[in-house]
C-alpha positions as CSV (number, residue, x, y, z in Angstrom):
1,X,98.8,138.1,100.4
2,X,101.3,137.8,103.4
3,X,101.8,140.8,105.4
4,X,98.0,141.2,104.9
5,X,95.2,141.1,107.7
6,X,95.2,139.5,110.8
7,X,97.1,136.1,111.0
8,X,95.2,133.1,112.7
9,X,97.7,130.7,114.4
10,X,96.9,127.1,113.3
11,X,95.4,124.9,116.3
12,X,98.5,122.8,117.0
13,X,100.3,125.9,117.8
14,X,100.5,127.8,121.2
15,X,100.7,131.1,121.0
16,X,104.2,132.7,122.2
17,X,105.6,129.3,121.6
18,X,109.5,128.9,120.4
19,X,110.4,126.9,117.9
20,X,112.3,124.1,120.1
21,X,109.2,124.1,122.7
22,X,107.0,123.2,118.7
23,X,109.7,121.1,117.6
24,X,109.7,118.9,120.7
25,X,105.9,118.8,121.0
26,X,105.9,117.6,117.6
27,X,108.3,114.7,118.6
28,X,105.8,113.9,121.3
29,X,103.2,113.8,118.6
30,X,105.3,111.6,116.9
31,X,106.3,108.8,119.6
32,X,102.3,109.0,120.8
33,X,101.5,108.0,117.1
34,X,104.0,105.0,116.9
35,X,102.6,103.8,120.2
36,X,98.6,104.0,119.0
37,X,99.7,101.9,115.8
38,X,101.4,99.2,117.5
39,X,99.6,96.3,118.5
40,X,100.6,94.6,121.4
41,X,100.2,90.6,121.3
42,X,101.2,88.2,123.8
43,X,103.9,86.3,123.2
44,X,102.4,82.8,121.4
45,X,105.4,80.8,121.8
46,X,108.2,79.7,123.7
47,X,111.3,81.7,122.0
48,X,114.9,80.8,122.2
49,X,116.0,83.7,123.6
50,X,114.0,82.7,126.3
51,X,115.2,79.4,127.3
52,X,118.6,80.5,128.2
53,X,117.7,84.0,129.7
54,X,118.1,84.6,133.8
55,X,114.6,83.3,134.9
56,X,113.1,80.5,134.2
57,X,110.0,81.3,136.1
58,X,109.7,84.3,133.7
59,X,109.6,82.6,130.8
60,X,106.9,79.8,132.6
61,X,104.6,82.5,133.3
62,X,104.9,84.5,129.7
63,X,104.1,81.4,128.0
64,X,101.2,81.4,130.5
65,X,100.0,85.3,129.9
66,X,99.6,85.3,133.6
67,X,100.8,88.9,133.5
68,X,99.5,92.0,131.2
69,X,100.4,92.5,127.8
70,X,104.0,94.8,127.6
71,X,103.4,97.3,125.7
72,X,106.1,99.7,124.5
73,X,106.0,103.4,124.2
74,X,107.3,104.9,120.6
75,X,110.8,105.1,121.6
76,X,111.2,101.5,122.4
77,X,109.5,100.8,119.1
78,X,111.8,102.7,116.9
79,X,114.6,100.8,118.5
80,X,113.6,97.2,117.7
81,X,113.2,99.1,114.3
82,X,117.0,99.9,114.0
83,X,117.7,96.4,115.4
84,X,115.9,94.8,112.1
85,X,117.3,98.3,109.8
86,X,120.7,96.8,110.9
87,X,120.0,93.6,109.6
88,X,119.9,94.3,106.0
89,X,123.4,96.4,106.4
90,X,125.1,93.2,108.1
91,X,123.9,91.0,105.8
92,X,125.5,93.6,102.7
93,X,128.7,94.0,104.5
94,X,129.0,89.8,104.7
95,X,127.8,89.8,101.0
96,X,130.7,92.5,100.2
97,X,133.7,90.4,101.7
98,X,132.6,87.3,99.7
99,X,130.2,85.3,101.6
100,X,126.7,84.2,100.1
101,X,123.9,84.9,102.9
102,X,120.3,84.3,102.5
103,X,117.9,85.5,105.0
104,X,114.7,84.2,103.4
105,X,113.4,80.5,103.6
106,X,114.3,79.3,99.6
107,X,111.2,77.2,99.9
108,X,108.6,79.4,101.7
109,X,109.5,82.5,99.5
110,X,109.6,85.8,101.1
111,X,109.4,84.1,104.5
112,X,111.7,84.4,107.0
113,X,113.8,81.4,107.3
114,X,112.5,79.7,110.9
115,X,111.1,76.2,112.6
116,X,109.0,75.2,115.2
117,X,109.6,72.4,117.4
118,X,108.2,70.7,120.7
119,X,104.7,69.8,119.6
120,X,104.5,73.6,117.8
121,X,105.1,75.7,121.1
122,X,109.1,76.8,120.3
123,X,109.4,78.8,117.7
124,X,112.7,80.7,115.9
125,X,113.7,82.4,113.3
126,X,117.1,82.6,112.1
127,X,118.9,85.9,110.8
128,X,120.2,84.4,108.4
129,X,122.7,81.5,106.9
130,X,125.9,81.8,105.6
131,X,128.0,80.5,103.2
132,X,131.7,80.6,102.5
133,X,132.6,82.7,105.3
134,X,136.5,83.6,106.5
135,X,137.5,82.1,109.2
136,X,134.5,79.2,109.6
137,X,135.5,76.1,110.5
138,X,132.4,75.0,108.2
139,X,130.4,75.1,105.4
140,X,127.6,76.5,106.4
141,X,126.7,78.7,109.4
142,X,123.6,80.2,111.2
143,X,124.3,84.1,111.3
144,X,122.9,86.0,114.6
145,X,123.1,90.0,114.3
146,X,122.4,92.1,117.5
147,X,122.8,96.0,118.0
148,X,124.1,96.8,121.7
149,X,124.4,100.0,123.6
150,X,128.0,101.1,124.6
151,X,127.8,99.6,128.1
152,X,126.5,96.4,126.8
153,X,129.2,96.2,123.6
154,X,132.1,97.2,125.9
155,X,131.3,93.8,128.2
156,X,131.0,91.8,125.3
157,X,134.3,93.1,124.0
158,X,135.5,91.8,127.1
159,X,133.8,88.6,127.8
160,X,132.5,87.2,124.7
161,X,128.7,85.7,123.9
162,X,128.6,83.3,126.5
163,X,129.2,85.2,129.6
164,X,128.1,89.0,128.4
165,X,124.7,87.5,126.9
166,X,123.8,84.5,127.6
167,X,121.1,84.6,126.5
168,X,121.7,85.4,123.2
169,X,124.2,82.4,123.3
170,X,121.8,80.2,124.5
171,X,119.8,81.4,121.4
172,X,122.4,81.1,119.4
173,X,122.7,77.4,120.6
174,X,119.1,76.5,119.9
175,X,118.9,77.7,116.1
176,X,122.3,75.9,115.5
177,X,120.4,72.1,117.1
178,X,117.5,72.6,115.3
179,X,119.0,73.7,112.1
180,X,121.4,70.8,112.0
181,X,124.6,73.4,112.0
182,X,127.9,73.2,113.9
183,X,128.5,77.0,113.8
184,X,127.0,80.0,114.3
185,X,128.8,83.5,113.4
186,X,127.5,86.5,116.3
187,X,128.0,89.5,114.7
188,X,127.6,93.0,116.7
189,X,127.2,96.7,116.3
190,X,127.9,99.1,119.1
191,X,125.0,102.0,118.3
192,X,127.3,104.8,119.9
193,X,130.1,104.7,117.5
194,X,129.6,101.6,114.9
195,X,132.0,99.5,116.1
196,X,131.7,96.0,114.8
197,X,132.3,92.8,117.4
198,X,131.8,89.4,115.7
199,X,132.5,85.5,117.2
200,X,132.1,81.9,115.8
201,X,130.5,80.1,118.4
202,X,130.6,76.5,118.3
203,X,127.8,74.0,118.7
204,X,127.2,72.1,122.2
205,X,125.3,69.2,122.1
206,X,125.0,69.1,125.8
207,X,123.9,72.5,126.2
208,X,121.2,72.3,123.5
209,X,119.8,69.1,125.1
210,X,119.6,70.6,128.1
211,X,118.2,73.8,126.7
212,X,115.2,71.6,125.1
213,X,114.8,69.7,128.1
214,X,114.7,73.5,130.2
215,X,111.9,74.4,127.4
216,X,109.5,71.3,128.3
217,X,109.4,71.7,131.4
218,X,108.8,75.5,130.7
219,X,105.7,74.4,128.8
220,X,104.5,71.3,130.3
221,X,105.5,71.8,134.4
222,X,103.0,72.1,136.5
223,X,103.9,74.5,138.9
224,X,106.3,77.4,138.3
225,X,110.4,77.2,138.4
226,X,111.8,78.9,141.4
227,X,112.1,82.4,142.3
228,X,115.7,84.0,141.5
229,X,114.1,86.5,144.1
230,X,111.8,87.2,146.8
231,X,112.7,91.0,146.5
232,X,110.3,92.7,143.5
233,X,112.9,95.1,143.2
234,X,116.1,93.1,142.0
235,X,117.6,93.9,139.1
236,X,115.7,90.7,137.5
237,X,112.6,91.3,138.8
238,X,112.4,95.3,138.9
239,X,111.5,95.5,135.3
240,X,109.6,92.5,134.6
241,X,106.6,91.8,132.9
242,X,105.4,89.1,135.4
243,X,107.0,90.9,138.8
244,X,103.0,92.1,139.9
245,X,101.5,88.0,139.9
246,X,105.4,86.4,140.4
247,X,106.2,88.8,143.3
248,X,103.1,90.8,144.3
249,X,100.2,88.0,144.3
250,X,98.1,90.2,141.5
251,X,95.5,87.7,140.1
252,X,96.6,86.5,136.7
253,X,95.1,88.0,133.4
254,X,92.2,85.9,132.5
255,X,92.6,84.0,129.6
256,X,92.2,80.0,128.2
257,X,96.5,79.7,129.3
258,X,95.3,80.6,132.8
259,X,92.3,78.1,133.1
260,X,91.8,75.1,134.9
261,X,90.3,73.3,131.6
262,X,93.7,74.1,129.2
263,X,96.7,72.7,128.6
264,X,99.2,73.0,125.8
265,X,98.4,70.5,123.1
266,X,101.2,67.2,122.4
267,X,100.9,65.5,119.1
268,X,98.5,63.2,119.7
269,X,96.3,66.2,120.2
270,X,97.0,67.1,116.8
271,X,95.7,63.7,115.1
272,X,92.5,63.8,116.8
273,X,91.8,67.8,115.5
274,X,93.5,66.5,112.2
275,X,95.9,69.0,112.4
276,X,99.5,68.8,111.8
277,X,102.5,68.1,114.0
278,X,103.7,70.7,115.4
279,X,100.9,73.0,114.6
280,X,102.1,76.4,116.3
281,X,100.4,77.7,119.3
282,X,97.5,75.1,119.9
283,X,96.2,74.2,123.7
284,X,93.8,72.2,124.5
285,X,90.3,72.7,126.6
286,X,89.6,69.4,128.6
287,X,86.0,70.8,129.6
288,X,84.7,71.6,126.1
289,X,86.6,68.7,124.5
290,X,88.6,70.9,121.3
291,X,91.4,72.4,120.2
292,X,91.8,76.3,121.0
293,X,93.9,78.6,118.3
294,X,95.2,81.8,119.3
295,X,92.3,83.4,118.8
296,X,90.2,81.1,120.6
297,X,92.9,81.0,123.8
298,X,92.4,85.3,124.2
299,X,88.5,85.4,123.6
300,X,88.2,82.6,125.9
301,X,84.6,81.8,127.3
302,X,82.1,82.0,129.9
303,X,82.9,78.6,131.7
304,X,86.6,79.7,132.9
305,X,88.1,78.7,136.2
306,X,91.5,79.9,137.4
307,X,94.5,77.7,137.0
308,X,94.6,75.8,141.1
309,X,97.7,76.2,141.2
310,X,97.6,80.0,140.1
311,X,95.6,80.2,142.3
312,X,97.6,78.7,145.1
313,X,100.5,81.0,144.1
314,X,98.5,84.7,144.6
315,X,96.7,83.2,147.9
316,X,99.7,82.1,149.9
């Protein structure tokens, strides 16, 4: 019976607490909780977004895993959430004004519709394509959907794709050449006030080439694209993944990517191990003669040597 005896708080509870200091505990609680379920993976492939992004050498050494793995604290988890929640709503409001949009690969159901190219180590997946939409120039579009702060949506307002993200652009780009499109439709949403931006952006068959050419040497070059900056803390560089080996010498992570013995595998490589073309993900290891998965390339093994020219990088 309430009122009755003397009442125990529960555990979680402080004694003397308010109810905002609980309330905000419990957020804590909650963000700490998203973070423990996550699990952080390197990133496998060379993504489009990264081709056309500010720095090259960034992208090098992700594909490398010279750096640690970025992990992301509950916040920043819940936000790439919204990014994918606001997927399904663009792809209703296109549906809505007439247009037929699939999102799901027709012949790999309940797949996302995607494609991997240069010898399996670029890898994309599309938003979406689109059919009979205003104002297309063609039959048949990629779709690309994005959610932007109010800074971020307010220069893409005023400069368009190309200039205010290039990166996404580049992206953009990269799905239309390998899909075979001539169009892609960018659509926007600012998160402060739902304010919708969309573009057509056309196809450039110059700029894709050079984009695929940028990605090979991204996975095959031998030593690391240039420096945008020697200073760790420009904008680039202050929050980067690889800033600690790129700028600070800190020995690389040590995994197969990192060896001496590996390499990314070409197609060739992929007869021999009777795999496919354009198996995702697969390097080779020259010393023990095979092909390494994924799994093989982050167990690695005891006869690892670091990459010379790694090496080179964190001794000069």
């Amino acid at each position: 019976m309430r009122g009755v005896g003397e009442r125990k708080l529960p555990l979680y509870v402080m004694e003397n607490e308010d109810g905002r200091a609980r309330g905000l505990r419990l957020v804590d609680q909650v963000n700490a909780q998203r973070a423990a379920n996550d699990r952080p993976r390197r990133p496998r492939s060379v993504r489009p977004s990264d081709i056309g992004g500010g720095c090259s050498r960034k992208s090098w050494m992700r594909f490398r895993w010279v750096g640690t793995v970025e992990e992301f604290d509950g916040r920043m988890l819940r936000l790439f959430d919204r990014g994918h929640r606001e997927e399904d709503v663009f792809t209703r409001e296109l549906r809505e004004i007439g247009a037929k949009v699939i999102t799901r690969d027709p012949e790999n159901a309940g797949k996302q519709i995607g494609f991997t190219t240069l010898h399996g180590h670029v890898n994309g997946f599309l938003d979406g394509i689109a059919w009979n939409m205003p104002g297309s120039t063609q039959d048949e579009v990629v779709v690309e959907f994005k959610t932007h702060n109010n800074k971020s949506f307010k220069q893409l307002e005023k400069h368009g794709v190309r200039k205010a993200k290039p990166a996404h652009w580049s992206q953009c780009q990269v799905y239309m050449g390998e899909m075979g499109l001539e169009e892609a439709f960018y659509m926007a949403v600012n998160k402060d006030d739902d304010s919708l931006y969309g573009e057509y952006i056309a196809f450039d068959e110059r700029a894709y080439a050079d984009m695929m050419e940028m990605a090979e040497d991204i996975i095959y070059g031998a030593i690391a694209p240039l420096k945008v900056s020697h200073d760790p803390n420009y904008f680039l560089c202050r929050m980067c993944t690889e800033v600690e080996s790129c700028q600070r010498n800190k020995e690389p992570s040590k995994n197969c990517r990192t060896c001496e013995h590996s390499r990314p595998a070409v197609n060739d490589d992929m007869k021999i191990a009777q795999l496919p073309e354009n198996t995702p993900n697969i390097w080779i290891c020259e010393f023990h003669g095979k092909a390494l998965t994924v799994d093989d390339q982050v167990s690695g093994c005891g006869d690892y040597e670091m990459d010379d020219y790694l090496r080179s990088e964190i001794e000069c």
